[in-house]
C-alpha positions in Angstrom: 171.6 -13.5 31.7 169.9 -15.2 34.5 171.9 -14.5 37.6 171.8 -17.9 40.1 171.8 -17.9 43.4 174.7 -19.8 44.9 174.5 -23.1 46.4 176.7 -26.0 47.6 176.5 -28.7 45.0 176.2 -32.3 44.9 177.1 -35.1 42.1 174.5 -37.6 41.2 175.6 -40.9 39.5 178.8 -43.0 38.6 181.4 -43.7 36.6 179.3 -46.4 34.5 176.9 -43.9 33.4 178.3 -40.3 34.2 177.2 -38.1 36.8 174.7 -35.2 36.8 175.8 -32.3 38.9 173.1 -29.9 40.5 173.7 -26.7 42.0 176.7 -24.6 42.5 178.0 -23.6 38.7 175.5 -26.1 37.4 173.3 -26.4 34.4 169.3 -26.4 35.7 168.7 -30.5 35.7 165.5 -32.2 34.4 163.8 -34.8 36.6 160.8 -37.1 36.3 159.4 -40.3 37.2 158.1 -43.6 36.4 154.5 -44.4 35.7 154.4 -48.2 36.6 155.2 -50.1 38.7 159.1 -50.3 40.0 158.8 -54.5 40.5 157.7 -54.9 36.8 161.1 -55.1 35.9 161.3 -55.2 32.2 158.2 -52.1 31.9 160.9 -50.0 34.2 163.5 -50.3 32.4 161.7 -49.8 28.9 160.0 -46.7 30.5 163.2 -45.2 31.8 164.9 -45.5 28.5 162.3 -43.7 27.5 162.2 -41.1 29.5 166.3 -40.4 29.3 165.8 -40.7 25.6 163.2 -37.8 25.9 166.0 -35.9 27.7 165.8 -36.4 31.6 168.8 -35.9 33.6 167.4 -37.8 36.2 164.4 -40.5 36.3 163.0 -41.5 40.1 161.1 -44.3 40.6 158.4 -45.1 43.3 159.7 -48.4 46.2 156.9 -48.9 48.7 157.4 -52.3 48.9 160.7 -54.7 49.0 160.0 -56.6 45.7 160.3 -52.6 44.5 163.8 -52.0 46.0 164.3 -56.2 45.0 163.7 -55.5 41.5 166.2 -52.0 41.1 169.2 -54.2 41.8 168.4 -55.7 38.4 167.1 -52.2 36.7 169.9 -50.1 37.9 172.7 -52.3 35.3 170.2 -51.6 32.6 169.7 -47.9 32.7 172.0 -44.9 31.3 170.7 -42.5 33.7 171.2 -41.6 37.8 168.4 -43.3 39.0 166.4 -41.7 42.1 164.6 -44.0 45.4 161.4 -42.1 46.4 161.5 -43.2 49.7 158.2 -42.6 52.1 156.9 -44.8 55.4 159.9 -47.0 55.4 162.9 -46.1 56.2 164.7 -50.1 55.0 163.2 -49.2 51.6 165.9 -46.6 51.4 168.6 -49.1 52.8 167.5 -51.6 50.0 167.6 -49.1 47.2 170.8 -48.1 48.0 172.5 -51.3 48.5 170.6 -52.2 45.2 172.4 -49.2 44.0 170.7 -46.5 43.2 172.4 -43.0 43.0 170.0 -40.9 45.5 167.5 -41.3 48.0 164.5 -39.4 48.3 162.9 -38.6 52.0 159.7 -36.7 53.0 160.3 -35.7 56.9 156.3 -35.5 57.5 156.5 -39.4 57.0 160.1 -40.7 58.1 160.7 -38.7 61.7 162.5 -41.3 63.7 165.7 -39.7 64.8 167.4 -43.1 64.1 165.8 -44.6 61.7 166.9 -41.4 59.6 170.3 -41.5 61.0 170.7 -45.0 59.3 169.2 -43.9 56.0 172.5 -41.1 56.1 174.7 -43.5 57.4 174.3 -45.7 54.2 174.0 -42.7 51.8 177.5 -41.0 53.4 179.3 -44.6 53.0 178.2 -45.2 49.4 178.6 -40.9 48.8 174.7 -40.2 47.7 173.0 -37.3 48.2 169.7 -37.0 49.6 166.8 -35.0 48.9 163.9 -33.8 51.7 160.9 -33.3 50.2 158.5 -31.1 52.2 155.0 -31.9 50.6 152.1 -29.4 51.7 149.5 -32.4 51.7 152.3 -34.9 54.5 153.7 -31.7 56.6 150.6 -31.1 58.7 150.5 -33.7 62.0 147.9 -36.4 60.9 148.2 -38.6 64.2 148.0 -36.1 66.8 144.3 -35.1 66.8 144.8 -31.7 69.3 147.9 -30.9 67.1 146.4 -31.3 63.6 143.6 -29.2 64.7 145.4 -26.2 66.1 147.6 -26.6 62.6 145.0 -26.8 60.4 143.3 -23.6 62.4 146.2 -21.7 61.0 145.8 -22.7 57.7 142.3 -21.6 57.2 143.1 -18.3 59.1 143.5 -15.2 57.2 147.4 -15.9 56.6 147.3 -19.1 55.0 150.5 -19.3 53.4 152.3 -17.6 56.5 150.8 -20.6 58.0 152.8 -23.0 56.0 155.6 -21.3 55.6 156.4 -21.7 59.1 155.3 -25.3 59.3 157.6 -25.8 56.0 160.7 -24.8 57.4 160.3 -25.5 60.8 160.2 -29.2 59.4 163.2 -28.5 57.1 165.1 -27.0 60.3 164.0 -30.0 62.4 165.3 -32.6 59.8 168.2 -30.9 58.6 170.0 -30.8 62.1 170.1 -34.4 62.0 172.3 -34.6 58.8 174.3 -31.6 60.0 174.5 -33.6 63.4 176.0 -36.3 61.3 178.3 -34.5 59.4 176.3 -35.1 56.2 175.8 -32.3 53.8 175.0 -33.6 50.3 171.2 -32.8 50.7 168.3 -31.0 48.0 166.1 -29.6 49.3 162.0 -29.2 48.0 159.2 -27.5 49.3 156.1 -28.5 46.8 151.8 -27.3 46.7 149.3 -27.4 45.0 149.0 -23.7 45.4 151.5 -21.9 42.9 151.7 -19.4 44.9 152.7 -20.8 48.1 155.1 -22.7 46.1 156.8 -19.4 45.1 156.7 -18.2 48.1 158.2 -21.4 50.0 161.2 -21.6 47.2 162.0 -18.1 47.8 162.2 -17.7 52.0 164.0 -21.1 51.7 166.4 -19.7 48.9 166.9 -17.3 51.8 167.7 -19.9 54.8 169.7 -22.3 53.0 172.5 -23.0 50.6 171.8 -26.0 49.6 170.5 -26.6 45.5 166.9 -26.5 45.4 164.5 -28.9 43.6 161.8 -27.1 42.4 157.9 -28.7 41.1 154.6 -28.1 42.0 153.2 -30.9 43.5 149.3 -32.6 42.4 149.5 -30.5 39.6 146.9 -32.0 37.2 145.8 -33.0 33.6 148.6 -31.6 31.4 146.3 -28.9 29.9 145.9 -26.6 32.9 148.8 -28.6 35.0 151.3 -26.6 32.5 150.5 -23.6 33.2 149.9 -24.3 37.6 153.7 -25.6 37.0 155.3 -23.2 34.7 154.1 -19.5 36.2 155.7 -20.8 39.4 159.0 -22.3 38.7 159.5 -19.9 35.4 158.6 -17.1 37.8 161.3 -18.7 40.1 164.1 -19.8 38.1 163.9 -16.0 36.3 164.8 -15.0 39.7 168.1 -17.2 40.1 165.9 -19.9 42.3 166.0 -23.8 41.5 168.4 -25.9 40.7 166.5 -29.3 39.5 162.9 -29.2 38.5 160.4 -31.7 37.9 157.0 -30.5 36.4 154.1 -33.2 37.4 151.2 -34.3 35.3 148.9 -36.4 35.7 149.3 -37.8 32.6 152.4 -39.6 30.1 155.7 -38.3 31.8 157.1 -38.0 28.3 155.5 -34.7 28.4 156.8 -34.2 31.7 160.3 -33.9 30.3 159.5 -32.3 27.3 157.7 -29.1 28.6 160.5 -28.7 31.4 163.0 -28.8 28.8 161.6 -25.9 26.9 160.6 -24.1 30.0 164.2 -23.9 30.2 165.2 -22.9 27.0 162.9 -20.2 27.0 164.6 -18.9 29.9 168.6 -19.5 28.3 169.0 -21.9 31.0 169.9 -24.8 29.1 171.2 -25.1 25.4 168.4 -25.8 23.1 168.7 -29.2 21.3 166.7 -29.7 18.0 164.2 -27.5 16.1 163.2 -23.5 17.2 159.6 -24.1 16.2 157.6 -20.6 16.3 154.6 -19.8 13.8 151.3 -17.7 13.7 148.1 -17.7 15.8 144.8 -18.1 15.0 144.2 -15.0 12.8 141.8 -14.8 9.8 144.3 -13.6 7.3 145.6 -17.2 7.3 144.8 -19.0 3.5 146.3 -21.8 4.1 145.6 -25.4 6.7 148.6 -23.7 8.7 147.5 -25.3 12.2 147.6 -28.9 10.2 151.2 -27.5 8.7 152.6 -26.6 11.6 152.1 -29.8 13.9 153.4 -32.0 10.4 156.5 -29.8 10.4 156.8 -29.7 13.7 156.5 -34.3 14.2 158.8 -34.3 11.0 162.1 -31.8 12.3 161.9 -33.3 15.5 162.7 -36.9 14.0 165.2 -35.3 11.5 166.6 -31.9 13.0 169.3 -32.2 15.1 170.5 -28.4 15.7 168.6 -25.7 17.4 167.5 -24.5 14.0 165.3 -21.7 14.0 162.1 -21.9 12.1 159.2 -19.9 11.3 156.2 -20.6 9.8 154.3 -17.7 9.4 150.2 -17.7 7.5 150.3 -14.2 5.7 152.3 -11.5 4.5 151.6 -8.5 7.4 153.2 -9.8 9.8 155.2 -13.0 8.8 158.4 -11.0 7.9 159.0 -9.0 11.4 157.7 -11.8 13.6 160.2 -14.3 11.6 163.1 -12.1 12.0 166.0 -14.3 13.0 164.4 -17.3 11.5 166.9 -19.6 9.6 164.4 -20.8 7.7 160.9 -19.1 7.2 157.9 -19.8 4.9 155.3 -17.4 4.2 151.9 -18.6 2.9 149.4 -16.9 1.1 146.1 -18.1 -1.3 147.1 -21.7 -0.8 151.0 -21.2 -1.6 154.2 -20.5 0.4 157.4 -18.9 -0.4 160.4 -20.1 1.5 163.6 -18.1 2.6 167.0 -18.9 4.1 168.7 -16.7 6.6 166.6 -13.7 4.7 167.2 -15.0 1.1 164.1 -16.2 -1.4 165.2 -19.7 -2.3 161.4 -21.0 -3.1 157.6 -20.3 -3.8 155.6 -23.6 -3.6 152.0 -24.3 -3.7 150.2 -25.6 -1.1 150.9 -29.1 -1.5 154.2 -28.6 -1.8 155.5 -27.0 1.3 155.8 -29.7 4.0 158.5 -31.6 1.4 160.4 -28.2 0.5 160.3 -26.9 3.5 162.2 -29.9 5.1 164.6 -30.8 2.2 165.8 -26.6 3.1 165.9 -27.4 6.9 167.9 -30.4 5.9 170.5 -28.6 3.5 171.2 -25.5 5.9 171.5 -27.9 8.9 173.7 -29.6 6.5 175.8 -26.1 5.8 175.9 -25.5 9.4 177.8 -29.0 10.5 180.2 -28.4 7.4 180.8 -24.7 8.8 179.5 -23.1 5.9 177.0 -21.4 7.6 176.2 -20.4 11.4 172.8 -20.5 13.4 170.9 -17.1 13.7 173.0 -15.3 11.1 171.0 -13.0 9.0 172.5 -13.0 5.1 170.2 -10.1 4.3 166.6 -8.8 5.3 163.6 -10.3 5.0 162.2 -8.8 1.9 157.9 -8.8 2.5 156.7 -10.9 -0.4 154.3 -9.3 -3.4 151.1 -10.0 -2.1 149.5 -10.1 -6.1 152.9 -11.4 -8.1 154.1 -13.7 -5.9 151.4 -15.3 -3.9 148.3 -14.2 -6.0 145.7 -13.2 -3.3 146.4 -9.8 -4.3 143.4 -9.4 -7.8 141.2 -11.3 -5.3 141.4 -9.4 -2.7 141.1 -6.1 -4.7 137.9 -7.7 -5.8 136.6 -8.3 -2.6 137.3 -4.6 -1.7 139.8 -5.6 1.1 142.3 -3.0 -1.2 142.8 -0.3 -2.4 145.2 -0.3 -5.9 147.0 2.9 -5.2 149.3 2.4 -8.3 151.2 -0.3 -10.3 150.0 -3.6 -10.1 152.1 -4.0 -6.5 151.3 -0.9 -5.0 148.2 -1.9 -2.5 147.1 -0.1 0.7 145.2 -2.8 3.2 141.6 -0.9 4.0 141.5 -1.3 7.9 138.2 -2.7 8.7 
């Protein structure tokens, strides 16, 4: 188990659509946010569905200009989930948002640093009880209207200790803001410190994991396509919530924030740090024992258990016989394939051996019935009946003559006793 760190915690939401709590004894939320734009009222609202339908605990949407924060008062009623105000140069687009009713406010101090104009923004968030995030960006922290001070910043950061640099900018800025709300007796504040850089990124999380107990929000900011922004985002914050570090997370593409969602939510599985809802997928790599279209297989299985499986049950689709029955160890349901046929098991028992064109249907109608079993309580997730017996690779799946042929084997005895030459 994952030991947290311990924070203060604040509530997100209301009593129309429940509240999402983050930090303290909290389960790791998942954030996103919207695509379009916030005054196209009726594309909000469809997309934020969407999103919560996809599993976000939270969805934040963009209001740079009043028809934004004019429209929420008519998106908020329509939405089942705490909606967040990302809140930049002006500080009354955090006052309209929240008197449009919104459930938090987002603020970046390298963009909003009038003493009073921010003392306002908590005013309104500690009479209508919302939390506020500050959101330290790498790319808005540096001073951008003082020429002398930019320069003799941005010196620092292309000196040899680049992210000592910005590590002290970072909380400096955080120190600077946060005396305000502690000067004003406000408290429910996140806190996020986001780059480009995964490694500053870990290293900002961590010193300010170290400084202060308030629930962190953890992302990597202009991450990138999905293809290579996955992997930016997930080192980082897996790296970081394995240590007990983050709170919240939001992983950024630049692309459909359905995926957004999706790929935070199994980050977090992986990790035990939330309950995994719907289907264990896990199957073989590209190896050239495979004798079956397994890569077609596994992405039909995989679109048709996620519209039909409910429980986290696992599954295992494994290409040959070598390996199949260790790697699918724990599987409640596994198929192994083999000269264009599969033979099924349940929780280590044999229950069918298919051809090719048959495995897709069987394999779901079995996903189906034990799901079925374990809702009825006659069976329970992850328990093994027996051991995985290795198939024959000649009775039962046939490759075996074939592969004798081919001098890939050596027949050592009976018909089932074969020794695999190792080339």
């Amino acid at each position: 188990m994952i030991q947290r760190r311990k924070t203060r915690q604040v509530t997100v939401g209301d009593d129309r659509i429940g509240t999402v709590r983050i930090g303290g004894d909290a389960a790791v939320s998942v954030q996103t946010m919207t695509a379009g734009y916030t005054h196209d009222i009726d594309a909000t609202v469809a997309e934020i569905s969407k999103l919560a339908a996809a599993g976000a605990d939270l969805v934040r949407v963009a209001v740079p200009e009043r028809k934004d924060t004019e429209a929420l008062a008519r998106i908020v009623p329509q939405v089942r989930v705490p909606i967040v105000a990302d809140v930049h140069f002006h500080f009354q687009r955090a006052i309209e948002a929240i008197e449009a009713g919104v459930h938090k406010i987002r603020l970046n101090p390298g963009n909003i640093a009038d003493r009073r104009q921010v003392e306002q923004v908590i005013a309104a968030c500690k009479d209508r009880g919302l939390p506020i995030r500050v959101g330290v960006n790498e790319g808005s922290i540096v001073e951008r209207k003082d020429k002398q001070r930019r320069m003799k910043e941005l010196g620092g950061v292309f000196g040899d200790n680049r992210h000592g640099h910005f590590l002290a900018i970072m909380i400096a800025k955080l120190e600077e803001y946060l005396d305000i709300f502690y000067e004003n007796d406000f408290y429910d504040i996140v806190i996020s410190a986001k780059s480009p850089d995964p490694m500053l990124a870990i290293a900002a999380y961590t010193e300010i994991s170290k400084r202060f107990d308030h629930p962190l929000h953890l992302g990597v900011t202009h991450a990138g396509p999905r293809e290579t922004a996955m992997i930016r985002s997930c080192v980082p914050l897996g790296h970081l919530l394995a240590s007990g570090i983050g709170d919240t997370v939001r992983i950024s593409y630049a692309s459909d924030p359905v995926y957004e969602v999706e790929d935070a939510l199994e980050m977090l599985y992986c990790l035990g740090l939330r309950e995994r809802k719907g289907v264990d997928l896990i199957a073989c790599p590209t190896c050239g024992r495979i004798q079956v279209d397994l890569f077609t297989l596994v992405q039909d299985i995989r679109n048709k258990l996620a519209d039909e499986i409910e429980l986290p049950v696992k599954v295992a689709v494994m290409g040959c016989i070598v390996n199949g029955p260790g790697e699918a160890e724990g599987a409640d349901v596994a198929i192994f394939a083999g000269d264009r046929r599969g033979i099924i098991y349940v929780q280590g028992q044999k229950v069918a051996n298919v051809p090719e064109e048959e495995i897709l249907d069987r394999l779901l109608e079995e996903c189906r019935r034990f799901e079925a079993k374990v809702k009825r309580g006659e069976a329970k997730l992850g328990e093994k009946i027996v051991e995985i017996a290795p198939p024959d690779p000649i009775g039962e799946l046939g490759s075996g003559f074939s592969r004798i042929a081919a001098g890939d084997v050596e027949k050592v005895g009976g018909t089932t006793d074969l020794t695999i030459r190792q080339t």
